[in-house]
C-alpha positions in Angstrom: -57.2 5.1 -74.0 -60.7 6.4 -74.2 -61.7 3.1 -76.2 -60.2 0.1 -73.8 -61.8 -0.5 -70.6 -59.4 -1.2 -67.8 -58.8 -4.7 -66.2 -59.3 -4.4 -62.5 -58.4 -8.4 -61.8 -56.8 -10.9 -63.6 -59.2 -13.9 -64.3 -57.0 -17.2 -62.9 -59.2 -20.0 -64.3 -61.3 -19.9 -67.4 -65.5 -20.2 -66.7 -65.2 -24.2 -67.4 -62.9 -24.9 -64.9 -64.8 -22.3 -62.5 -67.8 -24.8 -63.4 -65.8 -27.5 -62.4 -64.4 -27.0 -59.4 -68.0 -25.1 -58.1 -69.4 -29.1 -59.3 -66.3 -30.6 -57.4 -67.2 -28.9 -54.4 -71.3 -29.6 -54.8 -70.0 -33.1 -55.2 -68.5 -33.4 -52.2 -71.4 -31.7 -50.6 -74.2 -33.5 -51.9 -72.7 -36.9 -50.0 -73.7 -35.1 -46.6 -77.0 -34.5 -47.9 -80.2 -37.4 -47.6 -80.0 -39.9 -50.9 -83.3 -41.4 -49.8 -86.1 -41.5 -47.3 -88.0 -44.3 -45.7 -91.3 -43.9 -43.5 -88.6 -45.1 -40.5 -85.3 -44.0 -41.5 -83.6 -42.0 -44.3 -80.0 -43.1 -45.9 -77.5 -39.6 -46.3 -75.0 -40.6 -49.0 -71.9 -40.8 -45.9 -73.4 -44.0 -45.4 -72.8 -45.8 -48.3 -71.4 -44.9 -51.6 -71.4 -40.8 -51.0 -67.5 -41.8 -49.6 -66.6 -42.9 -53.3 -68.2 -39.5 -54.1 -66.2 -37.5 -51.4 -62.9 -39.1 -52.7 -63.9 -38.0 -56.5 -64.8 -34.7 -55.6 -61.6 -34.0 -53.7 -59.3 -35.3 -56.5 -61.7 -33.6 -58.9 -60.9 -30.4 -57.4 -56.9 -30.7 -56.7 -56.2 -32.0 -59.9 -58.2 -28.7 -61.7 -56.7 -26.5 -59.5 -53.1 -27.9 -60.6 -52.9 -26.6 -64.2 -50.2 -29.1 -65.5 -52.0 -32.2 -64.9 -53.8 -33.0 -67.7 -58.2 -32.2 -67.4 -58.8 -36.0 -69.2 -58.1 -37.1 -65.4 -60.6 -34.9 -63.7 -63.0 -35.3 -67.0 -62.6 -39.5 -66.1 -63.2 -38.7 -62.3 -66.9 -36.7 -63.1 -67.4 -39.7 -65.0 -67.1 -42.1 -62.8 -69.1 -39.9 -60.4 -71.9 -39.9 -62.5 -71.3 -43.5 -63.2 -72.1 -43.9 -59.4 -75.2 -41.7 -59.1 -77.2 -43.7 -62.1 -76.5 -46.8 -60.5 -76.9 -45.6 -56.7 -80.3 -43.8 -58.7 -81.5 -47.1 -60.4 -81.0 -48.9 -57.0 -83.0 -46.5 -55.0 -85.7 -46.4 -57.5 -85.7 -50.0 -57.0 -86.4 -49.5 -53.3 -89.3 -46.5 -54.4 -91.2 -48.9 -56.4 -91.2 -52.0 -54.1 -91.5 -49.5 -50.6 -94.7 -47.5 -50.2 -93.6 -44.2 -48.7 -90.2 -44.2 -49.9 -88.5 -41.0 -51.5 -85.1 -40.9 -53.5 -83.7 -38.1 -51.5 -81.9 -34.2 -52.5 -78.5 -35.4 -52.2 -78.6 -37.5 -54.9 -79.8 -35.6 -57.6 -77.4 -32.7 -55.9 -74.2 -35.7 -56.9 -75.4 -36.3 -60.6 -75.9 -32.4 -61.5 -72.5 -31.8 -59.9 -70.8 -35.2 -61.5 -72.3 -33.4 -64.9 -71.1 -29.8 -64.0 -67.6 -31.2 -63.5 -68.0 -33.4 -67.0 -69.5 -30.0 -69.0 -66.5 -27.7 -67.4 -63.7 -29.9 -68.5 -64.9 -30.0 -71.8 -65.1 -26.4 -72.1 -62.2 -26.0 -70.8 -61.1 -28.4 -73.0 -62.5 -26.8 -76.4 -61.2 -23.5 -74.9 -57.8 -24.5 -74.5 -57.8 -25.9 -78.3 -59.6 -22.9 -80.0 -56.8 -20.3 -78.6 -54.0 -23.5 -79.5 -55.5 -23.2 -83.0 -55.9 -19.4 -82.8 -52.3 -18.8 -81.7 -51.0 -21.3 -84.6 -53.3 -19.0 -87.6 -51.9 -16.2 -85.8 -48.0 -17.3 -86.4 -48.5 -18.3 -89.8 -50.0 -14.8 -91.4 
């Protein structure tokens, strides 16, 4: 007993899918904050596309809370949040470059580092979940 160091919790979700549901919630967060700023008036991602991001975000983080539904679906919804952020990026850089005094704004950047937090954690959840699959299968065997 001297050698094994006790377990004072029991860890519920493996560090990728604590990435991705921290990156689900950040996603739904960074709609709130300012996507850009003009010298009159500054555009917070509620406005526009930042409800896409809200919906993604929320089904993001149900569906890798719920361990039997499959993490493609919640790998294909950080996709398609990043999908949105370079596009809503490449628009607003548009605007930067034509508007003297423009700024793309923290909320933005906030959505494509979470979109990419949720699209790192499935995958390492996903490689996790294979590794102990092929782990547990050498095991049997010998």
């Amino acid at each position: 007993m001297k050698g094994k160091k006790k377990r004072l919790h029991h860890k519920i979700f493996s560090v990728g899918r604590e990435i991705a549901l921290v990156s689900a919630v950040l996603l739904i967060i960074s709609a709130f904050l300012y996507w850009g700023h003009t010298p009159t008036a500054s555009l917070r991602g509620i406005e526009g596309d930042g409800k896409i991001t809200i919906i993604l975000g929320l089904l993001a983080f149900i569906f890798l809370f719920i361990r039997r539904i499959s993490l493609l679906i919640s790998l294909a919804l950080g996709l398609l949040a990043l999908a949105i952020g370079i596009v809503v990026m490449v628009e607003v850089c548009k605007v930067v470059n034509e508007v003297p005094g423009t700024k793309t704004g923290i909320g933005l950047y906030t959505g494509i580092v979470a979109s990419l937090g949720i699209i790192v954690g499935t995958i390492g959840d996903m490689l996790r979940k294979r590794k102990d699959k092929l782990f547990y299968l050498d095991e049997s065997e010998s």
